[in-house]
C-alpha positions as CSV (number, residue, x, y, z in Angstrom):
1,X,0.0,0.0,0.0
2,X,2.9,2.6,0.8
3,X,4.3,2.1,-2.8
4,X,0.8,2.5,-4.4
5,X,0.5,5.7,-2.2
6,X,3.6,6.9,-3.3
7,X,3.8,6.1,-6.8
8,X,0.5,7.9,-6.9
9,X,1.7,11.1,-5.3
10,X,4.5,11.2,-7.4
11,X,2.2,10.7,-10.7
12,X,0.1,13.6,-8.8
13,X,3.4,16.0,-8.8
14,X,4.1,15.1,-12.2
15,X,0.4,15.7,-13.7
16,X,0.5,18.7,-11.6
17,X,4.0,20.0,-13.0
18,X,3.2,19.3,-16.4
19,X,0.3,20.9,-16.0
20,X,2.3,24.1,-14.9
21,X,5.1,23.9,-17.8
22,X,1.8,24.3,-20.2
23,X,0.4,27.1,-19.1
24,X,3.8,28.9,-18.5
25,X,4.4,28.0,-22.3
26,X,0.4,29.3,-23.3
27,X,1.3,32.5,-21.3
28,X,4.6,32.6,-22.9
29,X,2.6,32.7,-26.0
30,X,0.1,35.5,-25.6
31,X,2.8,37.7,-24.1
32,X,4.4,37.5,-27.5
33,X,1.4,37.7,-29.2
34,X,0.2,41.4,-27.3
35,X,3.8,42.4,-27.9
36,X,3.5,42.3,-31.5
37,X,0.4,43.7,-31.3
38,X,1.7,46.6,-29.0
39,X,4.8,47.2,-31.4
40,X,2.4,47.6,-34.4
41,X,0.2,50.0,-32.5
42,X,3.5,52.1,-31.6
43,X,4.5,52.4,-34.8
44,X,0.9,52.7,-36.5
45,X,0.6,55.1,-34.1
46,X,3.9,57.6,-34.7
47,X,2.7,56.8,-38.2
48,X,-0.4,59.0,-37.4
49,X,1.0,61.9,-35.3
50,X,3.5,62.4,-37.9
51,X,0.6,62.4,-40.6
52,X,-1.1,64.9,-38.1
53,X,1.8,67.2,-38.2
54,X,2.8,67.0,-41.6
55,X,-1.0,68.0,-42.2
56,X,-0.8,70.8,-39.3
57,X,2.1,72.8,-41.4
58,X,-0.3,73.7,-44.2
């Protein structure tokens, strides 16, 4: 019974662990994801104040 308890703790930690690495990697994910999506916005929007200034000077 001790081994059958044990071995079934340990199978617990691993489920558990692996469990953990996949999320870390899906998080891992969406953070690159936004920070693409957060460089484009940057640059779409200096792209658009320098329109707006460019169209200020006439």
């Amino acid at each position: 019974m001790g081994k059958s308890c044990s071995y079934s703790s340990k199978k617990k930690r691993e489920d558990l662990a692996r469990a953990a690495l996949m999320r870390k990697q899906k998080y891992q994910e969406r953070t690159n994801e936004l920070g693409a999506k957060l460089q484009k916005l940057a640059t779409l929007t200096e792209t658009l104040l320098r329109s707006q200034d460019l169209i200020g000077e006439y």
